[in-house]
PAZAFI-640356 format. One record per residue (C-alpha): residue number from 1; x, z, y. Coordinates in steps of 0.2 Angstrom, whole numbers, plus 5000, padded with zeros to 4 digits. Layout:
BEGIN
k/u/w/v
NUM/X/Z/Y
...
This chain:
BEGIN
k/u/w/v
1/5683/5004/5296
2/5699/5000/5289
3/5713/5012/5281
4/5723/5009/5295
5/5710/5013/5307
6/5706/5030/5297
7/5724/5034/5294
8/5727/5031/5314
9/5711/5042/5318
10/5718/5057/5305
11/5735/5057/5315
12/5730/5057/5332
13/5718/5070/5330
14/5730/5081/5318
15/5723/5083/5302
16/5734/5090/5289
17/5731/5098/5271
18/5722/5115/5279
19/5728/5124/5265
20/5746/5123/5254
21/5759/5113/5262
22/5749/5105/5275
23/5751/5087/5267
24/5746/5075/5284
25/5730/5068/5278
26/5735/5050/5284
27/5747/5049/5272
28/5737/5050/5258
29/5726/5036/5259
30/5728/5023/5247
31/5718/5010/5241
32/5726/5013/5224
33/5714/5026/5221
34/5698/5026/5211
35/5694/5043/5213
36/5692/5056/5226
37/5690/5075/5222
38/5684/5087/5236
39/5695/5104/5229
40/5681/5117/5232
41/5690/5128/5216
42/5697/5141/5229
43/5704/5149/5213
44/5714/5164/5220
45/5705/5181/5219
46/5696/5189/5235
47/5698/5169/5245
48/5683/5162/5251
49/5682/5152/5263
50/5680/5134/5257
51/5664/5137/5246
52/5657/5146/5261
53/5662/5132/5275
54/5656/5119/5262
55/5637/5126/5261
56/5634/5128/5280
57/5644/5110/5283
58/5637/5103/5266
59/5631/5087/5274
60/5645/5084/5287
61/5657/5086/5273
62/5649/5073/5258
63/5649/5062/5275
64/5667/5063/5277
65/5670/5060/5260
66/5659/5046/5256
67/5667/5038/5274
68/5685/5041/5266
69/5680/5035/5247
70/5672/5019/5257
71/5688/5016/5269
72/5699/5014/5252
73/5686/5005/5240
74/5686/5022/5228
75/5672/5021/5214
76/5667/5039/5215
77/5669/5056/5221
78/5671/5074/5213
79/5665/5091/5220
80/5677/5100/5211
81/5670/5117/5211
82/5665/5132/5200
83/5648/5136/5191
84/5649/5154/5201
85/5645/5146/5217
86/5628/5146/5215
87/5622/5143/5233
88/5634/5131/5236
89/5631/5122/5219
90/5614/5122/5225
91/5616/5116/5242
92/5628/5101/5235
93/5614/5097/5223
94/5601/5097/5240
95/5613/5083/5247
96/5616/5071/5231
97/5602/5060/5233
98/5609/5055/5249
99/5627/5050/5242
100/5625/5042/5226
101/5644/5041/5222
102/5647/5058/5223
103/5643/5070/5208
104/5648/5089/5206
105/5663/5095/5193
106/5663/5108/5185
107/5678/5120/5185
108/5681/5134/5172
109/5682/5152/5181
110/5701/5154/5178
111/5719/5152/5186
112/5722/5141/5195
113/5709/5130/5196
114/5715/5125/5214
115/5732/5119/5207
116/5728/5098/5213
117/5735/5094/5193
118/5725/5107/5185
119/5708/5102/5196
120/5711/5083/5190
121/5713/5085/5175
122/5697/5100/5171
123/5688/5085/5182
124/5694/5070/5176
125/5703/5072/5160
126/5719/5066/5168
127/5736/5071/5165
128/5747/5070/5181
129/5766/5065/5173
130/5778/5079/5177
131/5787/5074/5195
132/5770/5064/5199
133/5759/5065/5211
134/5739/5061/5209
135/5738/5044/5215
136/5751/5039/5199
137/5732/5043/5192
138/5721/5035/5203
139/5717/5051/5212
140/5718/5058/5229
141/5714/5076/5232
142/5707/5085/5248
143/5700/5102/5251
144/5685/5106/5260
145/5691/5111/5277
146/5702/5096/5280
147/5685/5083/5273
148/5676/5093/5287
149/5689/5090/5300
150/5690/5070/5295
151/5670/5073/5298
152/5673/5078/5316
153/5688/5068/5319
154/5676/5053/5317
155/5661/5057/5322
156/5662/5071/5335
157/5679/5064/5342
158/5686/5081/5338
159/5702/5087/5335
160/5711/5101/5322
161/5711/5116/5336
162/5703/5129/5326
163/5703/5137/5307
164/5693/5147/5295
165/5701/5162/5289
166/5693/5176/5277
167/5701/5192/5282
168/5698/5206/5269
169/5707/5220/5260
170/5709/5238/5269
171/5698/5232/5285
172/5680/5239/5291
173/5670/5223/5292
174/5678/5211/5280
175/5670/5191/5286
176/5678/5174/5288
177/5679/5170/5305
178/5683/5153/5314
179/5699/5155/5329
180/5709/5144/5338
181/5726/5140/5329
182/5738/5153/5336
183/5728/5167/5335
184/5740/5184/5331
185/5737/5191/5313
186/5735/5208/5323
187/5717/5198/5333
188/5710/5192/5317
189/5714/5211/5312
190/5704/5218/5325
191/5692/5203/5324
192/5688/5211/5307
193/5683/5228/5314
194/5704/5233/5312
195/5713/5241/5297
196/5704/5256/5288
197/5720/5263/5284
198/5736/5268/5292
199/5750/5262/5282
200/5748/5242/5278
201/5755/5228/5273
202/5747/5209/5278
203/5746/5196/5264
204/5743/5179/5271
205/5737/5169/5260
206/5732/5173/5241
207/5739/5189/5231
208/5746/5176/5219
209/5755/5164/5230
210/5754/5170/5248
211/5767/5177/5258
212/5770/5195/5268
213/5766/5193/5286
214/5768/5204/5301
215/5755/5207/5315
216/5765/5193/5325
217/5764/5181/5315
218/5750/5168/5319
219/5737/5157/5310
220/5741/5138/5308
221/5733/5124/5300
222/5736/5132/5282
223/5731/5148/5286
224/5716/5153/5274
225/5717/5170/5271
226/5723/5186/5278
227/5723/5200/5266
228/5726/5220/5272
229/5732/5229/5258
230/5740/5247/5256
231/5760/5248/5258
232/5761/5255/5241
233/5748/5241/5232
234/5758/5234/5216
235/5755/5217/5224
236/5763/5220/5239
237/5777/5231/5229
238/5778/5215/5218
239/5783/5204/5235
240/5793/5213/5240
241/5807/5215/5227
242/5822/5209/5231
243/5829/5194/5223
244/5845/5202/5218
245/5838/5216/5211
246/5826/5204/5201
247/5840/5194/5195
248/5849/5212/5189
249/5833/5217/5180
250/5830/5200/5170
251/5847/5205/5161
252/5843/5221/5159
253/5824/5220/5155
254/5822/5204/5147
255/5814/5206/5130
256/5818/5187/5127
257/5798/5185/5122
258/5790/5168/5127
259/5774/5173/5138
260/5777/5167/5152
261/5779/5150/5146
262/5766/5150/5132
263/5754/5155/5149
264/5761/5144/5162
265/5747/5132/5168
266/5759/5119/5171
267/5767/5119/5153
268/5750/5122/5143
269/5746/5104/5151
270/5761/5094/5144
271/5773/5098/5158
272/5792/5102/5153
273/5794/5119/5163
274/5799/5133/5154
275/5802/5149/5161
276/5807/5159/5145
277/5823/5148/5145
278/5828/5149/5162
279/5825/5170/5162
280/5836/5170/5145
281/5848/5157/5155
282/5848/5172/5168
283/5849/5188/5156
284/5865/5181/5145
285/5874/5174/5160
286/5877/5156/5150
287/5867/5140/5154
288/5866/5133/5134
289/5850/5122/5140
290/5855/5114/5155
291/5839/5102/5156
292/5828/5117/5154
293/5836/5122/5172
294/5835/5107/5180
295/5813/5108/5173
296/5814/5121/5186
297/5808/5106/5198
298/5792/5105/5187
299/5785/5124/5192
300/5770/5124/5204
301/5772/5141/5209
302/5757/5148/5203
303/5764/5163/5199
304/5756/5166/5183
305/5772/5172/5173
306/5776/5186/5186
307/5759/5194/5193
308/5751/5194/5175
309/5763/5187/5162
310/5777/5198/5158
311/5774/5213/5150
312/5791/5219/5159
313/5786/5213/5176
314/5799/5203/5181
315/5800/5190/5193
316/5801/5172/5184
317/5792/5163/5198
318/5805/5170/5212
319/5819/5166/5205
320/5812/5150/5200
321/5809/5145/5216
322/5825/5151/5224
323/5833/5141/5209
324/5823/5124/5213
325/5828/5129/5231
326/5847/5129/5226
327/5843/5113/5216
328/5836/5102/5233
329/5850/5110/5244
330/5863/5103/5233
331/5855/5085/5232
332/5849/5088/5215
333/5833/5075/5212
334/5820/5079/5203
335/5823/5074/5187
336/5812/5060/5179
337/5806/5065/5159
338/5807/5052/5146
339/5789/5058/5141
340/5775/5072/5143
341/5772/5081/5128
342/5752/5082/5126
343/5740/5096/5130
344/5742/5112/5122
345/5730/5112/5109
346/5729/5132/5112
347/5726/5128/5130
348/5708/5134/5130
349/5713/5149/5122
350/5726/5153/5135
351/5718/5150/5151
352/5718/5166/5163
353/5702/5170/5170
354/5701/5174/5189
355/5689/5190/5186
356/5703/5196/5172
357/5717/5193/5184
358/5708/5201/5199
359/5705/5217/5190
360/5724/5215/5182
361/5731/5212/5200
362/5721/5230/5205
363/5710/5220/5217
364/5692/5221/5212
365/5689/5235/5225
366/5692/5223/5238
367/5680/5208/5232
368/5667/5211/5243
369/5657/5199/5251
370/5666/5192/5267
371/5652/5182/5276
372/5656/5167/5287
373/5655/5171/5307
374/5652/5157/5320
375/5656/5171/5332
376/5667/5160/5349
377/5684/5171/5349
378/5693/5167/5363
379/5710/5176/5361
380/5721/5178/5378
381/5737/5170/5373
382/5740/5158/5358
383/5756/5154/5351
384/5756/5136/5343
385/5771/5131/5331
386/5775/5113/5331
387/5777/5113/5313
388/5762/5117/5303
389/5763/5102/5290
390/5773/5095/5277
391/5787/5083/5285
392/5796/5080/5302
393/5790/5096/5316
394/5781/5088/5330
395/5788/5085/5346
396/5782/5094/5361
397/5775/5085/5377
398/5770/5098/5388
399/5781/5110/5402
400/5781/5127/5406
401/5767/5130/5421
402/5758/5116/5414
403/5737/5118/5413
404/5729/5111/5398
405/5712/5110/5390
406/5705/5112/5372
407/5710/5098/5361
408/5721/5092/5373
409/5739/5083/5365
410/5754/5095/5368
411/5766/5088/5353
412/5768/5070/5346
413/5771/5066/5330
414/5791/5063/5327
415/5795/5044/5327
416/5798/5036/5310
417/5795/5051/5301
418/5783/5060/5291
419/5774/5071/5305
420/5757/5076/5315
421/5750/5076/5329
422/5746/5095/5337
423/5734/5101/5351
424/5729/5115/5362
425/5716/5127/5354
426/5714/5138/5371
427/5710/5132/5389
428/5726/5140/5397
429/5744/5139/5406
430/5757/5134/5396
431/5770/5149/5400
432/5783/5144/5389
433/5787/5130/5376
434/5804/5125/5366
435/5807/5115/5350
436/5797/5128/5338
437/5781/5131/5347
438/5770/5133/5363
439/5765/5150/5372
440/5749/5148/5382
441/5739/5160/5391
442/5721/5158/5392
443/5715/5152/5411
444/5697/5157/5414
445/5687/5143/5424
446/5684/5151/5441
C-alpha cells in the first residue's frame, strides 16, 4: 500500500485525531518519519478509555500500526503508555512477538504525559522546537482510538460512525460505553445509570482541559470523556470564572511569584513560554517584555499554572489562551525563536504527578473503575456536526426527507482544504440538515 493509498482510505472513511483537535489522520502521513508512537498516556485524572479500548482491541490496534509504520518506511513503533496499566502492559507484551518493530514506552505517572511534546520526548529523548511539530523530529503521533479506526477502515471496510466515551463523576453506574457520534450528553447520562445528584454540571473532557457542556450538546469524533460533577465542585467553579473578573484579580492578587512558569510542562522542556511574565504584564498594566507576550503562542494549554500552580488561584492558562486568541485574529504569526534553551535540569524534580493532582483537584472520590461496555445503544435521533476536526467544516450532501444507512456519506470533505469526510451513525430519516450539522431520526426496519 502506498501513502497515498492510506491517506485516500483515512479520508474517505473519516478518521480524524479522536481526541484533541481532531487533526485528519491523512494529513499526517509522512515518510519523513522514523518513528511512530501509539499515545496510550491518557494522562488527565478519572479518563480511561484508551488504556481500556487498547487491551480488548490489542491485536487490531498493533495491526494498524505496524500497517501505518510499513505504508511510510518508519523504523519502529512506541506504545507510549504508563507502568500502572498493568493489564494493558501485559496484554501489549502478549502481542509483541507478532510485531517485532514495536516495543512499549514507558511514561512516568505525571502531568501531562498525553501532551504529543512531552510523550516524545519521555519516549524518545527528543525535543520538539518551540512552534514545531513532531515530524520536524522524525515523529508522528496517534492515539489508540484513531489506530483502531485505521484498523477498521482497512480491514473491515469501516467507517468513524461511533465513539468511546467514559462517562463518570456524580453518576450511578460509571462505564465507558461505545454510541453513535451524535448522541446527546443527556443519553450518555442516562446510559450511565443517570446523575446521583440534583444539581450538576457536565465536564466534557478532562478536569484540566475539558470544556462545560450542557445536556444538548453531542458527542463528536473528540469526544473522550464526559464527567458529572456537583455545581459547587472547585473545578467546575474554576471554569467558570469569568475572564474579566480573572483579568481584575491578576492585578489585585498577583504575588508576582514565578510557579507557574518554574511548573509549566512546556517551559521545564526548553520552550520559551512564560507565564509569570505575561500575569505581571497583566497585573501592572505595561508590556515591558513584549516577546514574553508574543511566547504566549508557545502554551499547550495544559493548565498546570491555573488548576495546581498558583497559590492565588488565578487564571494564567485562560487569559493565555484568550491572549493567543487575540494574537491569531490580529494576523500575528507565530513567532520563530532563534534557539531552545535546554531541559531544565530541575525538571525531574518538578513534574506533577497525576495521583498528586487528582487529590489536589478534589477528584479522588470519583476514580473509580469505569469498565468498558459493548452494550449496542441505539439512540432515537442523532445530531451530527459537520465540523469535528481540525480544518475546513465538511460539506453536507444529504436533504431533508432523505433515508440513510450506518456509515453511509452525508458530508464531503471541502475542496482544496484541510477537511474530513463525515457519515451517518444511526439508520434514520434525515429531518433536518444546514451548513453546521445533520438531524436524523432513527428509522426502524419494518
Amino acid at each position: 500500500m502506498t501513502i497515498e493509498e492510506l491517506a485516500e482510505i483515512m479520508k474517505n472513511n473519516g478518521i480524524s485525531g479522536a481526541g484533541g483537535a481532531g487533526f485528519p489522520a491523512y494529513a499526517k502521513l509522512n515518510p519523513n518519519a522514523d518513528t511512530i508512537l501509539l499515545n496510550c498516556a491518557e494522562c488527565e485524572p478519572l479518563l480511561k478509555v484508551h488504556r481500556q479500548v487498547l487491551k480488548t482491541y490489542t491485536f487490531e490496534i498493533l495491526s494498524g500500526l505496524n500497517l501505518i509504520a510499513k505504508t511510510i518506511g518508519a523504523k519502529q513503533c512506541i506504545v507510549a503508555i504508563k507502568k500502572s496499566y498493568r493489564s494493558t502492559v501485559a496484554a501489549i507484551e502478549a502481542q509483541l512477538p507478532a510485531f517485532p518493530n514495536i516495543k512499549i514506552g514507558i511514561l512516568p505517572e505525571i502531568y501531562p504525559a498525553g501532551d504529543e511534546v512531552v510523550t516524545i520526548y519521555e519516549t524518545t529523548g527528543r525535543v520538539v522546537a518551540p512552534g514545531s511539530i513532531p515530524i520536524s523530529e522524525g515523529c508522528i503521533v496517534y492515539n489508540v482510538e484513531t489506530v483502531l479506526n485505521v484498523y477498521n477502515a482497512v480491514f473491515r471496510q469501516q467507517p468513524v460512525t461511533h465513539k468511546y466515551i467514559t462517562v463518570t463523576g456524580e453518576v450511578h453506574t460509571p462505564a465507558t460505553f461505545r454510541v453513535p457520534i451524535g448522541t446527546s450528553f443527556e443519553a450518555l447520562i442516562q446510559l450511565a445509570g443517570g446523575a446521583s445528584i440534583d444539581s450538576y454540571v457536565i465536564l466534557c473532557g478532562g478536569p484540566m482541559t475539558g470544556t462545560l457542556a450542557q445536556n444538548t450538546d453531542v458527542v463528536t469524533k473528540t469526544t473522550n470523556a464526559l464527567i458529572v460533577l456537583p455545581s459547587n465542585h472547585p473545578v467546575i467553579i474554576q471554569k467558570q470564572t469569568n475572564q474579566t473578573i480573572s483579568e481584575k484579580r491578576v492585578m489585585s492578587a498577583c504575588c508576582q511569584c514565578r510557579v507557574c512558569t518554574d511548573l509549566c510542562s512546556r517551559h521545564l522542556l526548553g520552550h520559551p513560554i512564560e507565564p509569570h511574565e505575561i500575569m505581571r504584564a497583566m497585573s501592572s498594566g505595561k508590556v515591558v517584555k513584549p516577546q514574553a507576550i508574543l511566547n504566549a503562542a508557545f502554551c499547550s494549554g495544559c493548565g498546570i499554572c491555573e488548576m495546581f500552580a498558583c497559590p492565588q488561584s488565578l487564571h494564567p492558562r485562560t487569559l493565555i489562551l484568550a491572549l493567543k486568541a487575540e494574537l491569531r485574529k490580529n494576523g500575528i504569526a507565530v513567532p520563530k525563536p532563534e534557539y531552545s534553551a535546554p531541559v531544565n535540569p530541575q525538571r525531574d524534580y518538578r513534574k506533577v504527578a497525576k495521583e498528586r493532582l487528582t487529590a489536589r483537584l478534589g477528584l479522588t472520590k470519583y476514580n473509580t473503575p469505569a469498565p468498558l461496555s459493548e452494550k449496542d445503544f441505539h439512540p432515537k435521533k442523532v445530531k451530527i456536526l459537520f465540523s469535528q476536526h481540525t480544518g475546513a467544516p465538511s460539506i453536507p450532501n444529504v436533504q431533508a426527507g432523505d433515508s440513510v444507512a450506518v456509515g453511509q456519506v452525508i458530508a464531503v470533505p471541502a475542496e482544496n482544504a484541510l477537511s474530513n469526510t463525515i457519515h451517518a451513525s444511526i439508520n434514520g430519516k434525515v429531518l433536518l440538515v444546514n451548513k453546521e450539522f445533520a438531524l436524523i431520526e432513527e428509522q426502524k426496519e419494518a
